[in-house]
Kinemage of the C-alpha trace (Angstrom):
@kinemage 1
@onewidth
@group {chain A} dominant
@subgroup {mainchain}
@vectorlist {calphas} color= white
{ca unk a 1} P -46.002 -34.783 -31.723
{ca unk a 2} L -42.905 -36.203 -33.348
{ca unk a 3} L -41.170 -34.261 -35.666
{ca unk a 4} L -38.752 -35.606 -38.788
{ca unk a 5} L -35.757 -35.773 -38.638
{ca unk a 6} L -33.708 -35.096 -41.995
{ca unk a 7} L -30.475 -35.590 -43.587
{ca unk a 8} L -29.057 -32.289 -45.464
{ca unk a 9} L -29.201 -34.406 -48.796
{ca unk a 10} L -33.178 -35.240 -47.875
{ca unk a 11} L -34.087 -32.163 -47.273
{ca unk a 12} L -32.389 -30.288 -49.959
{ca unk a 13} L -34.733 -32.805 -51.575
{ca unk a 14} L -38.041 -31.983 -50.412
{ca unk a 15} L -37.372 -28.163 -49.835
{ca unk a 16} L -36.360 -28.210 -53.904
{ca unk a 17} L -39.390 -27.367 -55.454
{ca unk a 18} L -40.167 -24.234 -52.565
{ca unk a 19} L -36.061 -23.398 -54.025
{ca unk a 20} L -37.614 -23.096 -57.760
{ca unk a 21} L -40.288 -21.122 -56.803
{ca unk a 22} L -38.406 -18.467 -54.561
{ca unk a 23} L -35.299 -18.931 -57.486
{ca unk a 24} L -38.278 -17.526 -59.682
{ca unk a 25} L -39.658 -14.751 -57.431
{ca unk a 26} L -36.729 -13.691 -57.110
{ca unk a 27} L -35.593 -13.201 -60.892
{ca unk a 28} L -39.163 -11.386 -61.192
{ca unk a 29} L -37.696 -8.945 -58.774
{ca unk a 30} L -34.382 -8.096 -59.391
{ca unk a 31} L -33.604 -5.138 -61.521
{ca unk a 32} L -30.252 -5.388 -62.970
{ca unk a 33} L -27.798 -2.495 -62.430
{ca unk a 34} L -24.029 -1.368 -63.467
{ca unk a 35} L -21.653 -0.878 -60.729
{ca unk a 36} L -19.813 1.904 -62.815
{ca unk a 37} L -23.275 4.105 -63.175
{ca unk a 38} L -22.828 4.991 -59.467
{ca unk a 39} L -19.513 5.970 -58.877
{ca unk a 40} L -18.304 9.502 -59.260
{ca unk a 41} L -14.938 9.104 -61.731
{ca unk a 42} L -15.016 12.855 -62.275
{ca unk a 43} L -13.571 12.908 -58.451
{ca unk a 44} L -10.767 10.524 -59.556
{ca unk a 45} L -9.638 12.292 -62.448
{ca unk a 46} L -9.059 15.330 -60.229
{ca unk a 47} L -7.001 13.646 -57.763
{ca unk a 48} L -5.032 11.673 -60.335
{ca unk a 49} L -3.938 15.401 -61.528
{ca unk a 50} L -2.603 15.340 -57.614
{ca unk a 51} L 0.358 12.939 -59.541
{ca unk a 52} L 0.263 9.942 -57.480
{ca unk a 53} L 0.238 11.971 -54.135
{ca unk a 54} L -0.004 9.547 -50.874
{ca unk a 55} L -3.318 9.024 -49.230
{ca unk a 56} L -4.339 11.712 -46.777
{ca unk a 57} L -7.258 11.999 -44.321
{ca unk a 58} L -8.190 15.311 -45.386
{ca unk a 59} L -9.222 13.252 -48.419
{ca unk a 60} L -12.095 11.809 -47.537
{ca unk a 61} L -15.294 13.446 -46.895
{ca unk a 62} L -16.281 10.805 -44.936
{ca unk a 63} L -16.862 10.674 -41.250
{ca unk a 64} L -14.788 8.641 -38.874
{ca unk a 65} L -18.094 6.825 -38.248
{ca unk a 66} L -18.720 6.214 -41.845
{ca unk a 67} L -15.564 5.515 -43.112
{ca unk a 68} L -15.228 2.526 -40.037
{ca unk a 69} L -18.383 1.048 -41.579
{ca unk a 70} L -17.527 1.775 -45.505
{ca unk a 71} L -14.558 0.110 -44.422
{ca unk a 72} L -16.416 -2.854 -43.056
{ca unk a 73} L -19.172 -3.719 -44.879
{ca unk a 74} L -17.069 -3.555 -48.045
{ca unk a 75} L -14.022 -6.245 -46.704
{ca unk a 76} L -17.206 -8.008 -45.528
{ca unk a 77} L -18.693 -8.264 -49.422
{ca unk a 78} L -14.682 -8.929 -50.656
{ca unk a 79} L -14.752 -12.518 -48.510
{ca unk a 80} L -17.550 -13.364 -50.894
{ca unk a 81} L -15.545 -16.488 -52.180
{ca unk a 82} L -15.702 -17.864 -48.427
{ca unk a 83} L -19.512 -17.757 -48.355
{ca unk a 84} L -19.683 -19.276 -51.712
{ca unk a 85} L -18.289 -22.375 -50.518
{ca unk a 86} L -19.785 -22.007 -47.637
{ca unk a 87} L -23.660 -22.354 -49.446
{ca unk a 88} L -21.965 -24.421 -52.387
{ca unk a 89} L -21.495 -27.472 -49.652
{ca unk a 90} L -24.155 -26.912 -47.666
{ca unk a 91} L -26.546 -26.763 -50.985
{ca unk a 92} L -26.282 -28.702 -54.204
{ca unk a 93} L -25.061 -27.356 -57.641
{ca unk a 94} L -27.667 -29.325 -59.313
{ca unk a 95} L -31.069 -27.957 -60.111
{ca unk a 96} L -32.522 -24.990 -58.368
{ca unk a 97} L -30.155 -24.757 -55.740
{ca unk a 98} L -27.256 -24.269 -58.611
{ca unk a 99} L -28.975 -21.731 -59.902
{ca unk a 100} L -29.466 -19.835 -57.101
{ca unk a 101} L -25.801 -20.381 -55.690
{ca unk a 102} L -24.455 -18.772 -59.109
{ca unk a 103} L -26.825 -15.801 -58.922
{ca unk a 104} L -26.301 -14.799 -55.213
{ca unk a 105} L -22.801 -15.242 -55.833
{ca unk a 106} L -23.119 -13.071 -59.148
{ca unk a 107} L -24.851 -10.338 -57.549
{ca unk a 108} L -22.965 -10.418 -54.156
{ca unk a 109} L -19.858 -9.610 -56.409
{ca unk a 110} L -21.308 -6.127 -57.773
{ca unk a 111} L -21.387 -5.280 -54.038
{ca unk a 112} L -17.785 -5.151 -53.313
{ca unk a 113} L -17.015 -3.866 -56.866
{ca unk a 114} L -18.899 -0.449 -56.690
{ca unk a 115} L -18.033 0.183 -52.814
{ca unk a 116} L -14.536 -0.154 -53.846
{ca unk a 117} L -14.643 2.015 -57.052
{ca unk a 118} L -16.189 4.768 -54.906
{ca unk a 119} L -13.896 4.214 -51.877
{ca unk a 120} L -11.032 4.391 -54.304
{ca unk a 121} L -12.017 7.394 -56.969
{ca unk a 122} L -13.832 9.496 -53.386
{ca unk a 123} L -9.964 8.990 -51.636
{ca unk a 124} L -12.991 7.928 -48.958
{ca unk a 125} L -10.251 5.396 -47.005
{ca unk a 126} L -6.478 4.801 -47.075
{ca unk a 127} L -6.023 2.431 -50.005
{ca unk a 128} L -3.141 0.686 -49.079
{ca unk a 129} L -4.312 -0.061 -45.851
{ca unk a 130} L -7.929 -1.228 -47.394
{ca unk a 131} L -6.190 -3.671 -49.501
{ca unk a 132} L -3.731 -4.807 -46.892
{ca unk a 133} L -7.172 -5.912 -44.865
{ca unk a 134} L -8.562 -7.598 -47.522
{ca unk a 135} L -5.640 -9.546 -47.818
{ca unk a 136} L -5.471 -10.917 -44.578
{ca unk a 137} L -9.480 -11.291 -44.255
{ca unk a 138} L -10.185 -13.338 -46.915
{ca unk a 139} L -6.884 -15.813 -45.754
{ca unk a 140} L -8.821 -16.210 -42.963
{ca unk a 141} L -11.866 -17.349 -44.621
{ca unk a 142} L -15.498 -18.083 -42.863
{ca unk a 143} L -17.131 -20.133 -41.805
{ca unk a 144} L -20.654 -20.716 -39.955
{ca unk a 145} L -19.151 -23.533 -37.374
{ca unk a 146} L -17.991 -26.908 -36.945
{ca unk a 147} L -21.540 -28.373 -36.816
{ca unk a 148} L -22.740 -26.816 -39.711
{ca unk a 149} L -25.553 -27.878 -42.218
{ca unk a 150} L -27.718 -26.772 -44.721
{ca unk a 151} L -30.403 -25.314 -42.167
{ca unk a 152} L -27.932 -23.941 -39.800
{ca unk a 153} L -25.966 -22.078 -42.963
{ca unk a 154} L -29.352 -20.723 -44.576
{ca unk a 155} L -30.349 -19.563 -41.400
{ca unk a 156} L -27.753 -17.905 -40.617
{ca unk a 157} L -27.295 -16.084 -43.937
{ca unk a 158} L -31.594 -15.248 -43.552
{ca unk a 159} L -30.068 -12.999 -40.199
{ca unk a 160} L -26.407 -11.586 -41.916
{ca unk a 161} L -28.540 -10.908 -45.240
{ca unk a 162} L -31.198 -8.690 -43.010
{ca unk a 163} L -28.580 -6.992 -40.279
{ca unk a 164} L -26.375 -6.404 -43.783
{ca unk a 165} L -29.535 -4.688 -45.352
{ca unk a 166} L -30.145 -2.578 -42.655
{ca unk a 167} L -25.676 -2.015 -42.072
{ca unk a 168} L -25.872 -0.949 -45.726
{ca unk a 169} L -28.667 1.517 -45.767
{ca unk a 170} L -27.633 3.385 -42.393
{ca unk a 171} L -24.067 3.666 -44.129
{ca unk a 172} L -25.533 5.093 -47.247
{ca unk a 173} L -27.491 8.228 -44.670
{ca unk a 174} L -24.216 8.275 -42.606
{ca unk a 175} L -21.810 8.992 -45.679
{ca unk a 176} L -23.878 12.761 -45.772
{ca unk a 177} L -23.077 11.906 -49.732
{ca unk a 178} L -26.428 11.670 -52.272
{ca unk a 179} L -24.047 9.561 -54.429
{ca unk a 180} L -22.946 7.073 -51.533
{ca unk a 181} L -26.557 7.114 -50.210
{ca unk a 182} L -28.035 6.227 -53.745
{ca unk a 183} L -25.061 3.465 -54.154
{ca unk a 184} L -25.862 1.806 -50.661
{ca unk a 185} L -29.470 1.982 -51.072
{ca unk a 186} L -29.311 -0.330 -54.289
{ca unk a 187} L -26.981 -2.452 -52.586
{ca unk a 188} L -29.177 -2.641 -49.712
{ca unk a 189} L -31.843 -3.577 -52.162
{ca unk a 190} L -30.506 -6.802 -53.229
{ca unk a 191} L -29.454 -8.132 -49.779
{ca unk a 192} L -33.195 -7.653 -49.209
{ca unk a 193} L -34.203 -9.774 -51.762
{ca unk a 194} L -31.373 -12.238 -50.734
{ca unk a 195} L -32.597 -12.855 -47.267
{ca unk a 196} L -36.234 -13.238 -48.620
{ca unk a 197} L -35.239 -15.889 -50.645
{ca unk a 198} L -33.065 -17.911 -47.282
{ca unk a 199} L -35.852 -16.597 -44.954
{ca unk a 200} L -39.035 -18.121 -47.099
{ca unk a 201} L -36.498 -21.665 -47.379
{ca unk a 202} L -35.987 -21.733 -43.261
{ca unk a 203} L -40.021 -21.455 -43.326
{ca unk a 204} L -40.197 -24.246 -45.694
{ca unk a 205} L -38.434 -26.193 -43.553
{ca unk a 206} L -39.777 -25.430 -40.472
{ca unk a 207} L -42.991 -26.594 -42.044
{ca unk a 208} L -41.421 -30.218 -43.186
{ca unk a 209} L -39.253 -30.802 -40.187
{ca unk a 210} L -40.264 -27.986 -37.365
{ca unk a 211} L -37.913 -29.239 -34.531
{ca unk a 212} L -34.738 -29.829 -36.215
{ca unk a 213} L -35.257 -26.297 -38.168
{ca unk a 214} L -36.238 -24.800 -35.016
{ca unk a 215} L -32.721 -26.222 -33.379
{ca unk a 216} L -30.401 -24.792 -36.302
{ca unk a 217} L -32.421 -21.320 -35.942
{ca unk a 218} L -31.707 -21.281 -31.876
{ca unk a 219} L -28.481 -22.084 -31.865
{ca unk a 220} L -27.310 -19.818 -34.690
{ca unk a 221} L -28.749 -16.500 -32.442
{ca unk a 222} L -27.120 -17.831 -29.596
{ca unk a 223} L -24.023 -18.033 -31.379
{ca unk a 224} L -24.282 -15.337 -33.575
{ca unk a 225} L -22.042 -13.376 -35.449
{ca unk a 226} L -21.177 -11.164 -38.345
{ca unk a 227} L -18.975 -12.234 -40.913
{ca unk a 228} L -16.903 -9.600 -40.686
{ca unk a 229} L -15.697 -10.448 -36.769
{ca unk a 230} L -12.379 -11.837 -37.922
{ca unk a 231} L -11.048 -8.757 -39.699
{ca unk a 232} L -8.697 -6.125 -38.769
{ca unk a 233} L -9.975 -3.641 -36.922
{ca unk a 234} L -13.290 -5.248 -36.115
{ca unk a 235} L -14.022 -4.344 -32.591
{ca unk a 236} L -12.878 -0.724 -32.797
{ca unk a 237} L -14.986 -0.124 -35.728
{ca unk a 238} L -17.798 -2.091 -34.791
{ca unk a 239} L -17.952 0.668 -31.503
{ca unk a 240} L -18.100 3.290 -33.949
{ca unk a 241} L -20.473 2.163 -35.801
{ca unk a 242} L -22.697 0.974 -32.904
{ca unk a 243} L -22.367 4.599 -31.530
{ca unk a 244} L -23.051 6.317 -34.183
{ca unk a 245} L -26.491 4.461 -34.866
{ca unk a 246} L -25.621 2.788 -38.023
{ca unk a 247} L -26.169 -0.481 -36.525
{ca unk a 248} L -25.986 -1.371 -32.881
{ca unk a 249} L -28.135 -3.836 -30.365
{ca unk a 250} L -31.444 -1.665 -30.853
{ca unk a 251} L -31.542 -2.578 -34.620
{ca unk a 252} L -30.295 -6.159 -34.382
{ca unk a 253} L -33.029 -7.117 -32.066
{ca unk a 254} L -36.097 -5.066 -33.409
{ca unk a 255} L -34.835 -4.720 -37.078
{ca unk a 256} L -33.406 -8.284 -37.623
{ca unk a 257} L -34.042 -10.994 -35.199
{ca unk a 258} L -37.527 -9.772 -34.409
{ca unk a 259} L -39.289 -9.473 -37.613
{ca unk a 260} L -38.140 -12.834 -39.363
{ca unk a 261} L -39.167 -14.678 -35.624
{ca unk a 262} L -42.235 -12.860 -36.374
{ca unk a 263} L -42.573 -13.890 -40.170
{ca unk a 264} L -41.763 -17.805 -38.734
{ca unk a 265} L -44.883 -17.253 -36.556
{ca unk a 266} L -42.328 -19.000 -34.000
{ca unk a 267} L -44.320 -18.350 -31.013
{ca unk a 268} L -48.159 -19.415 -32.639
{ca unk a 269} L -47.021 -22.309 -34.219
{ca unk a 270} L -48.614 -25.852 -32.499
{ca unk a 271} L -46.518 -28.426 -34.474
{ca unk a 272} L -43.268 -28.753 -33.039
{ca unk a 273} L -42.661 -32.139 -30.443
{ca unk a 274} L -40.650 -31.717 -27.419
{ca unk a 275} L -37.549 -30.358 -28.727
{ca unk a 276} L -39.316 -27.753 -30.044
{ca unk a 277} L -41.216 -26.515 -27.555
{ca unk a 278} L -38.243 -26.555 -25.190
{ca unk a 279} L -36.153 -24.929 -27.948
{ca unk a 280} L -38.854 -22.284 -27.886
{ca unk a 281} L -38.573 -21.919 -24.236
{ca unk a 282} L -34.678 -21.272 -24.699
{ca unk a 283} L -35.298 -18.766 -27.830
{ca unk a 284} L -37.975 -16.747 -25.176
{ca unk a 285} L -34.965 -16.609 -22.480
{ca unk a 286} L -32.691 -15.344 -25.627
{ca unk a 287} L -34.905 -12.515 -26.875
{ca unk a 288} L -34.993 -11.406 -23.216
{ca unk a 289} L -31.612 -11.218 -22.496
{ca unk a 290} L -31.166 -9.215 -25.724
{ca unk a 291} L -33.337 -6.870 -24.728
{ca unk a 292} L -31.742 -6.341 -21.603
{ca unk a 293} L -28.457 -5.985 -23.066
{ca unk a 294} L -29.605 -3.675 -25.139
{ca unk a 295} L -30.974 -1.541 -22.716
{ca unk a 296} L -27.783 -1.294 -20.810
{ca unk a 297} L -25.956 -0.461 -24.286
{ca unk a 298} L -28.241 2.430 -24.582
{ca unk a 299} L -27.906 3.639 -21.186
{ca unk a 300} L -24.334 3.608 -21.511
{ca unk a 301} L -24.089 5.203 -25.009
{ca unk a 302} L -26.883 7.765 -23.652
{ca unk a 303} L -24.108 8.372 -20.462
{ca unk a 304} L -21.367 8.454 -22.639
{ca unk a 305} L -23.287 11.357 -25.259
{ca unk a 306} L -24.020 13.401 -22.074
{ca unk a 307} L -20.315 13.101 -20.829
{ca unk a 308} L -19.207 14.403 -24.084
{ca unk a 309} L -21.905 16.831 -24.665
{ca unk a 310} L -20.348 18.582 -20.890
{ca unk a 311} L -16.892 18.333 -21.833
{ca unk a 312} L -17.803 20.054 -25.190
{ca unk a 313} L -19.603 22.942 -22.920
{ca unk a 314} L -16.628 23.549 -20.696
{ca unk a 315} L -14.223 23.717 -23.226
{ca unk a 316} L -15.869 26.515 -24.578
């Protein structure tokens, strides 16, 4: 079978009036809320009677764990003007597509605002040093690759939107706060709704032109990323955060990659030509290769727990 194969301004085209629709669901969805409702300024006040005193670790209620992926996630949200213009040129401002771009943007913003309020009032992380990050993470920018395009940037934000969802939510449990965990949980809500709306366009287009989507969806997993791999600190909190369960392998494969492959119906479709099918083949080879690579994570976390767990034992 052959399949089509599109130019970005074509199919921004045909996939326009599946963008109005999910522009629409979405808007039905999403309940608007006030950053400022869930942070607790009471806990600022008190330290402001401190009179200006330094940061100190003893501050922050936060685990080392938590505070690695507070830290994180939240100088992830900040490069929000990155991924604007990231979906900006890969989309159109015109139409649908405008709209959309302005809302995601508008709600992405509230993200960073409230997880900085709390970080900030809670004493949760060093501020100096959080702002001192930002700085040199969003002059780095981001971007999805050299050969990007409209399907390879909306399905790679239908992946980051999920594995953020899920990052956001574990945080939220992780923080051992009620006020953190009802903060993240909202949060978490609207990244949901966010990677419906890219997830249900990627399907679209898989239905209009199966082997060119089914190309920009490969290589993106075999090439993925979070946004936040460029920022200071990365790899060290990443560990931490891996470790500690709020998102490692495990999740990305059977919390992330797995369910949207399933929602695609990648491996029952019968319309893709040659391409396809052998792109199919290569995403088969890539799901089991994650797997075992996640297996050999958890064996060697598992190791590393029990190694702890005897040094804790002698020491006693």
């Amino acid at each position: 079978m052959a399949s089509r194969e599109l130019t970005d301004v074509q199919l921004l085209h045909e996939l326009e009036e599946f963008a109005e629709a999910e522009v629409e669901r979405h808007l039905s969805m999403a309940k608007d809320w006030h950053p400022h409702d869930y942070v607790p300024w009471d806990e600022g006040r008190n330290f402001a009677a401190l009179g200006g005193v330094d940061w100190d670790p003893e501050q922050s209620r936060l685990s080392d764990a938590a505070k690695a992926a507070m830290f994180t996630n939240l100088l992830t949200e900040d490069n929000l003007p990155s991924y604007h213009r990231e979906i900006a040129e890969n989309f159109s401002l015109d139409g649908a597509w405008g709209t959309w771009v302005g809302r995601w943007t508008a709600e992405e913003a509230r993200h960073s605002i409230v997880m900085r309020d709390y970080l900030v009032v809670t004493r949760g992380v060093d501020p100096v040093a959080l702002e001192e990050a930002r700085m040199t993470h969003m002059t780095h920018g981001f971007g999805v690759g050299e050969q990007n395009s409209m399907l390879r940037s909306v399905s790679y934000v239908t992946f980051q939107e999920l594995a953020t969802r899920v990052s956001h939510r574990n945080t939220g449990k992780a923080c051992g706060d009620p006020i953190a965990d009802r903060m993240l949980a909202r949060v978490a809500a609207d990244e949901n709704l966010h990677m419906m709306f890219y997830r249900n366009i990627v399907g679209a287009a898989l239905d209009i032109a199966p082997d060119q989507a089914m190309r920009a969806v490969v290589e993106i997993l075999e090439n993925f990323a979070m946004p936040g791999y460029s920022m200071p600190g990365f790899r060290r909190n990443a560990v931490l955060i891996a470790k500690s369960g709020i998102y490692d392998l495990r999740q990305h494969l059977d919390e992330v990659v797995l369910p949207v492959i399933r929602k695609w119906n990648i491996f029952g479709r019968n319309d893709f030509g040659a391409e396809g099918e052998a792109l199919r083949d290569r995403l088969d080879a890539y799901l089991t290769d994650l797997e075992g690579k996640t297996k050999r994570f958890e064996e060697s976390r598992d190791r590393a727990f029990e190694r702890e767990a005897a040094r804790g034992i002698a020491a006693r």
